[in-house]
FIKOLZA-1660 file (N, C-alpha, C; in steps of 0.1 Angstrom, whole numbers, plus 5000, padded with zeros to 4 digits):
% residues 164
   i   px   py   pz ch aa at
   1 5071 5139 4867  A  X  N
   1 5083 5136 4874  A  X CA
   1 5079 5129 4887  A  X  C
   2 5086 5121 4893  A  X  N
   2 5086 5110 4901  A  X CA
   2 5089 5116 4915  A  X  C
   3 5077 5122 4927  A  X  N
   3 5083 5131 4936  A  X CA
   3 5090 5122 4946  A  X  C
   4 5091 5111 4949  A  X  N
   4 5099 5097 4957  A  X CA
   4 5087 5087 4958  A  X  C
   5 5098 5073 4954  A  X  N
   5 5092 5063 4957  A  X CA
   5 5104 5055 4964  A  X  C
   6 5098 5054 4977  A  X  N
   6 5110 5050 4987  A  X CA
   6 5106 5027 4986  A  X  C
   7 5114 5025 4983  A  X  N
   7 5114 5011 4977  A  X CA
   7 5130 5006 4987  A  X  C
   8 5125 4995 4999  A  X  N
   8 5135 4989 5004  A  X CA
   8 5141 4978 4999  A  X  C
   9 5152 4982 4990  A  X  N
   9 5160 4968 4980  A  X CA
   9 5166 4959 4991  A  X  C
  10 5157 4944 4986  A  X  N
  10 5169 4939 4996  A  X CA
  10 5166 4923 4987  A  X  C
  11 5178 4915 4994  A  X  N
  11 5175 4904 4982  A  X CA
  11 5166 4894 4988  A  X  C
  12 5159 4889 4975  A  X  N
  12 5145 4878 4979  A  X CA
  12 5150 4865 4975  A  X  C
  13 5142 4852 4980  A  X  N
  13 5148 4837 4979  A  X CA
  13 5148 4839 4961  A  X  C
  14 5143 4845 4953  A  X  N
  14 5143 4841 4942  A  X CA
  14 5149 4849 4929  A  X  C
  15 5162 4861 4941  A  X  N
  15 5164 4873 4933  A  X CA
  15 5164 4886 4935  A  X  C
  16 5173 4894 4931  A  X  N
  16 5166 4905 4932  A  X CA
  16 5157 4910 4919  A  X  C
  17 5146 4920 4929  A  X  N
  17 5133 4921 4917  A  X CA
  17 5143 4938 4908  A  X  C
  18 5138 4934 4895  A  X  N
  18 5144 4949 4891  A  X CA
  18 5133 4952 4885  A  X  C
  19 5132 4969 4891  A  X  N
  19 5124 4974 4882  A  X CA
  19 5132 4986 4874  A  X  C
  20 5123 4990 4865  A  X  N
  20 5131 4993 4851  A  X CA
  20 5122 5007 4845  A  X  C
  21 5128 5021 4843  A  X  N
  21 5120 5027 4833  A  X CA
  21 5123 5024 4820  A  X  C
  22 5107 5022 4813  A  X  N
  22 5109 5017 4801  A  X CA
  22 5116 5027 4789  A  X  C
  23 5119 5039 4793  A  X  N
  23 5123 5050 4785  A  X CA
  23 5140 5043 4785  A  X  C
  24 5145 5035 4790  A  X  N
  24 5160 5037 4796  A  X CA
  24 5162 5020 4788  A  X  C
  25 5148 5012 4800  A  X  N
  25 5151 4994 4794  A  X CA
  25 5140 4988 4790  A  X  C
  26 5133 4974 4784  A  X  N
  26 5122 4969 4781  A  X CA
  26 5123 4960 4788  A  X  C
  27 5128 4954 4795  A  X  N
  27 5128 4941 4803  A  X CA
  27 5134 4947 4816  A  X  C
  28 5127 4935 4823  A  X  N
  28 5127 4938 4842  A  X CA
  28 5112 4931 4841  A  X  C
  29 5112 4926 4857  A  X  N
  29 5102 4924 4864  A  X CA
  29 5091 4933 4867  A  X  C
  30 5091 4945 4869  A  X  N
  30 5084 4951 4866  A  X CA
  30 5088 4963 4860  A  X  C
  31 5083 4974 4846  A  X  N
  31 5085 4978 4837  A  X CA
  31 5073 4989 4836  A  X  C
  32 5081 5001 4842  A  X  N
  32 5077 5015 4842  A  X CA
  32 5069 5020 4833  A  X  C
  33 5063 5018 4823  A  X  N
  33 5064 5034 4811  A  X CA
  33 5053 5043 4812  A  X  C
  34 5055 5047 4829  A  X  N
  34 5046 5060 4831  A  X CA
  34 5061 5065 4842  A  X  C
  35 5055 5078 4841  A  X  N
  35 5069 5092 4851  A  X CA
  35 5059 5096 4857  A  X  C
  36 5049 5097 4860  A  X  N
  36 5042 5109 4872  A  X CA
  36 5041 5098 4884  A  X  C
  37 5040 5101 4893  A  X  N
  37 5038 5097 4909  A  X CA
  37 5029 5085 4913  A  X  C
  38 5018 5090 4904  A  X  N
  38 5003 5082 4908  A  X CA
  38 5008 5071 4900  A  X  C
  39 5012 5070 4886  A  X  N
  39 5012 5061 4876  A  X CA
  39 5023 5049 4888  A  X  C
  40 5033 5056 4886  A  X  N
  40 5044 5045 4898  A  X CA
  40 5042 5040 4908  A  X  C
  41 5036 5046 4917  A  X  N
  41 5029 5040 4924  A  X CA
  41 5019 5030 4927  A  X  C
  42 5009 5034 4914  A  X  N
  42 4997 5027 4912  A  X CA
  42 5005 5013 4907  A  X  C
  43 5014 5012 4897  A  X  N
  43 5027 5001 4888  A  X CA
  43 5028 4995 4900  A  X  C
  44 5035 5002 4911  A  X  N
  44 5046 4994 4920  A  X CA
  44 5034 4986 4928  A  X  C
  45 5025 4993 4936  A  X  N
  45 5017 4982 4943  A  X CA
  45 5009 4975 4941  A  X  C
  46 5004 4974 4924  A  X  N
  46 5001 4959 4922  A  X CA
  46 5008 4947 4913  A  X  C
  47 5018 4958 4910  A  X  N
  47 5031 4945 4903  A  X CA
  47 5043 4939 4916  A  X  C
  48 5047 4944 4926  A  X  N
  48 5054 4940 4936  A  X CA
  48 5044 4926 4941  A  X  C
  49 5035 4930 4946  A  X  N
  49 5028 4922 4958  A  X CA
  49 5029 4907 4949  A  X  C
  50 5026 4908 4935  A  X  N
  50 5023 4898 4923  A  X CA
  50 5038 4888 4927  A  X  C
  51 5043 4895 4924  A  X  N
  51 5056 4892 4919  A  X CA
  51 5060 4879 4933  A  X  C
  52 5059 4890 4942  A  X  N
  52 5063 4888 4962  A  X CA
  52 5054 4873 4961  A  X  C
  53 5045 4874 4958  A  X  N
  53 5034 4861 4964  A  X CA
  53 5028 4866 4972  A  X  C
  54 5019 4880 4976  A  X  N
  54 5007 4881 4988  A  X CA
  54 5019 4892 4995  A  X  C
  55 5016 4895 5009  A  X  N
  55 5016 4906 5020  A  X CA
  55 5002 4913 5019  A  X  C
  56 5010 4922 5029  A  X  N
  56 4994 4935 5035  A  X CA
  56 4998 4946 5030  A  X  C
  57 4987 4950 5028  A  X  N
  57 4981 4965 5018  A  X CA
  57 4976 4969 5032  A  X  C
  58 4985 4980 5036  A  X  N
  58 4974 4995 5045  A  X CA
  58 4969 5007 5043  A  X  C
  59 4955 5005 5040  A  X  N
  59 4953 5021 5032  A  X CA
  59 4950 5028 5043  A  X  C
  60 4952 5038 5048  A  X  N
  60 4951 5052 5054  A  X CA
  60 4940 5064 5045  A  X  C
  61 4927 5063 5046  A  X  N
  61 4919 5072 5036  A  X CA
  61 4919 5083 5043  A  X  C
  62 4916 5095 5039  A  X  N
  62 4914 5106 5040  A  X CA
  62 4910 5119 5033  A  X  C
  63 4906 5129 5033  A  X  N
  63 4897 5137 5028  A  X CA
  63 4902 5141 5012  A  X  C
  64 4919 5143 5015  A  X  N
  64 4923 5147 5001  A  X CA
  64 4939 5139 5000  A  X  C
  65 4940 5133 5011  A  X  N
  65 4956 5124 5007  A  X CA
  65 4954 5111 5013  A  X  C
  66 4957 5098 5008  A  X  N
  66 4956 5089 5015  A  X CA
  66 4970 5084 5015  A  X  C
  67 4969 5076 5020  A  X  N
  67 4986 5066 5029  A  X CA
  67 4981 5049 5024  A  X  C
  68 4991 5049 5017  A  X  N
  68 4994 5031 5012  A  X CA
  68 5005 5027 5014  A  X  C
  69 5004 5016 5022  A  X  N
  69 5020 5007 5026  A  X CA
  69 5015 4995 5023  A  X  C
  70 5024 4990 5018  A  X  N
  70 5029 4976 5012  A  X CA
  70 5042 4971 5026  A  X  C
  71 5032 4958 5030  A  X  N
  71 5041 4951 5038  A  X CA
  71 5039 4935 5034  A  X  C
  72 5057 4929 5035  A  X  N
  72 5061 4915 5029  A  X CA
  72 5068 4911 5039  A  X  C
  73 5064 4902 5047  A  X  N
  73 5072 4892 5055  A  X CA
  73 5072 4899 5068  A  X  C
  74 5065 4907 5070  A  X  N
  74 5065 4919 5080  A  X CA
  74 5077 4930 5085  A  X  C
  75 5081 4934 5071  A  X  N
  75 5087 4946 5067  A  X CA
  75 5084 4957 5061  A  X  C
  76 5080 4966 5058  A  X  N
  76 5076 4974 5053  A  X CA
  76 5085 4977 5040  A  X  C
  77 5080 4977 5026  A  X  N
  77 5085 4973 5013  A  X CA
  77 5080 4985 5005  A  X  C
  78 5070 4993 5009  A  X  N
  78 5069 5002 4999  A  X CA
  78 5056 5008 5003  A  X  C
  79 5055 5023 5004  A  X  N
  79 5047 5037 5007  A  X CA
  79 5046 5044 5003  A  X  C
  80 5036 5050 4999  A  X  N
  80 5035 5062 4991  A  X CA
  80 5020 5069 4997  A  X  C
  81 5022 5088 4994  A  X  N
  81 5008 5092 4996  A  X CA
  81 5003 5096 4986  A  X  C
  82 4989 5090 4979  A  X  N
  82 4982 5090 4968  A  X CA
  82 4969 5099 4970  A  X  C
  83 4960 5098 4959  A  X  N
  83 4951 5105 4957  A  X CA
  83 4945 5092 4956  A  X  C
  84 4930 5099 4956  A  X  N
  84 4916 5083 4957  A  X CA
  84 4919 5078 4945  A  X  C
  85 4918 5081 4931  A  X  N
  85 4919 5074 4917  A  X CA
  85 4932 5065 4923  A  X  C
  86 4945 5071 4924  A  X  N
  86 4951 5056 4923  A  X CA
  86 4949 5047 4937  A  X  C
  87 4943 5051 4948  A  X  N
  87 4936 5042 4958  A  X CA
  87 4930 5030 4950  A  X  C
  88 4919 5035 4945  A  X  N
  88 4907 5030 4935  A  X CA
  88 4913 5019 4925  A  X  C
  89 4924 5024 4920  A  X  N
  89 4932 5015 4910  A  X CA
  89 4940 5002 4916  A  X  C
  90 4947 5007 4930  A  X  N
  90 4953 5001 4936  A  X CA
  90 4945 4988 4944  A  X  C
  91 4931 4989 4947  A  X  N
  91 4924 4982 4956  A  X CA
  91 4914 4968 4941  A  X  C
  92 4915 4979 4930  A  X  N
  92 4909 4966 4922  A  X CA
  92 4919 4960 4918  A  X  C
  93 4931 4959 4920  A  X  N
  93 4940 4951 4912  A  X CA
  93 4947 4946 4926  A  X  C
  94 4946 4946 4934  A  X  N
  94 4950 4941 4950  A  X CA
  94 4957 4931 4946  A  X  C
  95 4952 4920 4942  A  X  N
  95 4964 4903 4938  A  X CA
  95 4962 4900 4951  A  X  C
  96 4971 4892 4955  A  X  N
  96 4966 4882 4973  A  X CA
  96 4978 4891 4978  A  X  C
  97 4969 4904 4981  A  X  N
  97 4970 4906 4994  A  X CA
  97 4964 4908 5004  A  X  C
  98 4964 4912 5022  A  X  N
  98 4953 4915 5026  A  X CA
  98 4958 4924 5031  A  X  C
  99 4937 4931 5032  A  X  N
  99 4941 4947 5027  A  X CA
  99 4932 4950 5044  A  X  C
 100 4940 4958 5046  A  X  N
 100 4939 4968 5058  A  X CA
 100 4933 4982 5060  A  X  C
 101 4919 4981 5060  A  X  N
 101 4917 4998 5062  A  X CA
 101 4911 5003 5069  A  X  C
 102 4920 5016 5075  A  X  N
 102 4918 5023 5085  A  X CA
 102 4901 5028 5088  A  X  C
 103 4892 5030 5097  A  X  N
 103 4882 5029 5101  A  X CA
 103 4880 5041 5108  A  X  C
 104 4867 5049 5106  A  X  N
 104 4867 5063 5114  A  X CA
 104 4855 5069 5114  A  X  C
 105 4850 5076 5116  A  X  N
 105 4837 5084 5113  A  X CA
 105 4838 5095 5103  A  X  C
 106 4852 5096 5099  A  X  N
 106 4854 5108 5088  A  X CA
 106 4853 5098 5072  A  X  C
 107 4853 5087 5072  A  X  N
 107 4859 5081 5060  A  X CA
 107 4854 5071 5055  A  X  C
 108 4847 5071 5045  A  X  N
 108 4838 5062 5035  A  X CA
 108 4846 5044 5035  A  X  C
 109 4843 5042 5041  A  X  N
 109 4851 5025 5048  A  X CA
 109 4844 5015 5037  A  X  C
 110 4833 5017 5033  A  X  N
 110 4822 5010 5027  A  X CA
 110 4828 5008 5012  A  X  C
 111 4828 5022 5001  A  X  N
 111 4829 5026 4989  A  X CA
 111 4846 5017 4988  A  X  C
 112 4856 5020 4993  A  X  N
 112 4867 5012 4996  A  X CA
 112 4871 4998 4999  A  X  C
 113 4863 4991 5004  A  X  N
 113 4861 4976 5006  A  X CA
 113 4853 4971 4997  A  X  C
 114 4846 4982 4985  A  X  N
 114 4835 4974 4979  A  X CA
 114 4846 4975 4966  A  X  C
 115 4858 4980 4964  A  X  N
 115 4865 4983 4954  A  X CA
 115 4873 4964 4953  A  X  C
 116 4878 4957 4966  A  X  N
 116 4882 4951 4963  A  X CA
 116 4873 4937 4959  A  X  C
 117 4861 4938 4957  A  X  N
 117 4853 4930 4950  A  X CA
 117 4846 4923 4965  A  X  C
 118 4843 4911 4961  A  X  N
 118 4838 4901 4972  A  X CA
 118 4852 4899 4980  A  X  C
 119 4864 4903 4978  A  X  N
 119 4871 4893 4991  A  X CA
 119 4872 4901 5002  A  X  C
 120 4874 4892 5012  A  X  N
 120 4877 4898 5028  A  X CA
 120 4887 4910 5023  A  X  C
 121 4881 4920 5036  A  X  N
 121 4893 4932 5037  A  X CA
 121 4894 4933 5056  A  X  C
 122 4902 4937 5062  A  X  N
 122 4903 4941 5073  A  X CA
 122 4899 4953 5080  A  X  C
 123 4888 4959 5087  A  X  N
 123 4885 4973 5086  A  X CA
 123 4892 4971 5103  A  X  C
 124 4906 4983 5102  A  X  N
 124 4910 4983 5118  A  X CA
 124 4906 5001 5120  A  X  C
 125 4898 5000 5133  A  X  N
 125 4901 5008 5144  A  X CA
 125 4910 5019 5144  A  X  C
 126 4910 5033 5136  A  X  N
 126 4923 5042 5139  A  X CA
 126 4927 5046 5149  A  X  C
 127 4918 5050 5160  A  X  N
 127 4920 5054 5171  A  X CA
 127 4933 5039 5183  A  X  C
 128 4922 5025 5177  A  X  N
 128 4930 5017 5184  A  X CA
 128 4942 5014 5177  A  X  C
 129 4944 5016 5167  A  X  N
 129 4960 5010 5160  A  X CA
 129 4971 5025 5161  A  X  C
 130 4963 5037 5167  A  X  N
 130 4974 5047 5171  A  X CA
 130 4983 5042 5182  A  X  C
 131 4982 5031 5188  A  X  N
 131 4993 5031 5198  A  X CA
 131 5007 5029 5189  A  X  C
 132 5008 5022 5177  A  X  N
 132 5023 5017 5173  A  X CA
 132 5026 5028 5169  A  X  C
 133 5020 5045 5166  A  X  N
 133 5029 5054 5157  A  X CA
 133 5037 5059 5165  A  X  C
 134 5038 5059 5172  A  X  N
 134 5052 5068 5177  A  X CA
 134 5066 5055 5172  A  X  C
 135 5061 5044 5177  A  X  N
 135 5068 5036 5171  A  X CA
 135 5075 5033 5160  A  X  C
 136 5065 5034 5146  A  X  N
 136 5069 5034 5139  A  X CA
 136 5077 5045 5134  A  X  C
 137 5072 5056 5138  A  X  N
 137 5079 5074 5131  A  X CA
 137 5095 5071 5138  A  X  C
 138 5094 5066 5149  A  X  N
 138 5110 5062 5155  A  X CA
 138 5118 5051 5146  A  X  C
 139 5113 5040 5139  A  X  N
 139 5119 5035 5137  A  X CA
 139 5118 5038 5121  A  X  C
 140 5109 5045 5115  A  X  N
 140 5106 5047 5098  A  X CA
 140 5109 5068 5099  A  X  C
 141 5119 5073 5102  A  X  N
 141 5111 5086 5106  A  X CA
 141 5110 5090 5090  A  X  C
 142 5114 5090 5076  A  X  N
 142 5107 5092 5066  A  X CA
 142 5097 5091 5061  A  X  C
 143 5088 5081 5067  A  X  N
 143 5072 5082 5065  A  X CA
 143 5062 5096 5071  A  X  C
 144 5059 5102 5062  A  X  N
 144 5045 5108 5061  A  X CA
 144 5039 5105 5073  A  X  C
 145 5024 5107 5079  A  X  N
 145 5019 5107 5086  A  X CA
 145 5008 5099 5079  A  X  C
 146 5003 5098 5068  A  X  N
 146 4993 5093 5062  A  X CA
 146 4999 5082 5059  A  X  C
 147 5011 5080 5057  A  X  N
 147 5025 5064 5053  A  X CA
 147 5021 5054 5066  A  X  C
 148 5025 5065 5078  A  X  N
 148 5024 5062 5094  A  X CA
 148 5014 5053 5097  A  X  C
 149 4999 5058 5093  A  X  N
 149 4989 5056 5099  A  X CA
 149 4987 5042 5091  A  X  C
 150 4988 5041 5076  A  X  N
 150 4987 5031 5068  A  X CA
 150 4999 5019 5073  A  X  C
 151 5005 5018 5081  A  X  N
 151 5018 5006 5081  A  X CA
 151 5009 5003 5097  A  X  C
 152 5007 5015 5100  A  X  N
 152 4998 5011 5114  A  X CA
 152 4989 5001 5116  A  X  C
 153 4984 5004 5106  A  X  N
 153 4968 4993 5101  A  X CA
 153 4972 4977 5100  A  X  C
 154 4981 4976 5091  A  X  N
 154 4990 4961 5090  A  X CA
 154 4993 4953 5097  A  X  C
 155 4998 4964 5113  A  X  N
 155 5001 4952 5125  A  X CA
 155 4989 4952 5136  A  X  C
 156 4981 4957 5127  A  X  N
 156 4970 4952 5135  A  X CA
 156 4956 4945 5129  A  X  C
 157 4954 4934 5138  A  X  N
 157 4944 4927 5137  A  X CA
 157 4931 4931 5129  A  X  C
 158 4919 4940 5132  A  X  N
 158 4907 4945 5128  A  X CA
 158 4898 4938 5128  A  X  C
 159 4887 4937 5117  A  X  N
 159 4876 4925 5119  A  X CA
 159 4873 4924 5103  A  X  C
 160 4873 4918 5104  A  X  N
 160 4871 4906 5086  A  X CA
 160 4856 4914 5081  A  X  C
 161 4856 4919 5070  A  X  N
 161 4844 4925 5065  A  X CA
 161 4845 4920 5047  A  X  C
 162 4839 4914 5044  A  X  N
 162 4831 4914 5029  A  X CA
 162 4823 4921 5023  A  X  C
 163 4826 4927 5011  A  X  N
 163 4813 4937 5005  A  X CA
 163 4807 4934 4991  A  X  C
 164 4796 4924 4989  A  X  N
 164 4796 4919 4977  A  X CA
 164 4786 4935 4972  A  X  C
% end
């Protein structure tokens, strides 16, 4: 069962995107036929971004929950808090986006940038990208704290890292 996937519908130059469980429809733009959490999530963040043409991927890692936000046009489109496998799943199928990840002395920064192959990733600063959360929790207050930190990462800059 699906514990939330908070998805902001709004209409795009080319449509609205529909997504679809396949138990219900077979067509849509993107086409469900998994129900647990990880699977939908894992679906939504590399079939949206596809679809979108590019945005920013923020991963937020952490010891046993991480934080993934999907941001498009600089709105925030879609969050969820995962486990490492669908991290892992979500970073090799990335599509053009650019990916943002949080930086720390607790968190394997290395093993995670080397997931999205040779392309640039962004490694930001957590301590420095904590100035926007109060921000965001005011203006998103349904995000997580692991959601928080990950949308955090997005609006901010970091430094270009390659991991072949």
């Amino acid at each position: 069962m699906v514990r939330r996937v908070a998805f902001n519908v709004a209409l795009f130059e080319r449509g609205d995107i529909t997504v679809v469980d396949a138990m219900y429809r077979e067509r849509g733009d993107v086409v469900l036929s998994c129900g647990d959490y990880r699977c939908v999530a894992r679906e939504l963040f590399t079939a949206l971004p596809k679809l979108l043409g590019g945005g920013s991927l923020g991963v937020d890692l952490g010891a046993a929950r991480n934080g993934l936000a999907y941001v498009w046009r600089g709105e925030p489109v879609l969050h969820a808090v995962v486990d490492w496998q669908t991290v892992e799943a979500v970073l090799r199928n990335a599509g053009p986006l650019e990916i943002y990840i949080g930086s720390s002395p607790y968190v394997d920064v290395k093993k995670a940038a080397a997931l999205a192959g040779c392309r640039e990733v962004r490694l930001v600063d957590e301590l420095a990208a904590s100035w926007s959360r109060r921000w965001i929790r005011a203006r998103y207050p349904e995000l997580e704290e692991d959601e928080v930190d990950a949308l955090a990462f997005t609006y901010y800059g970091g430094v270009a890292a390659s991991i072949c």
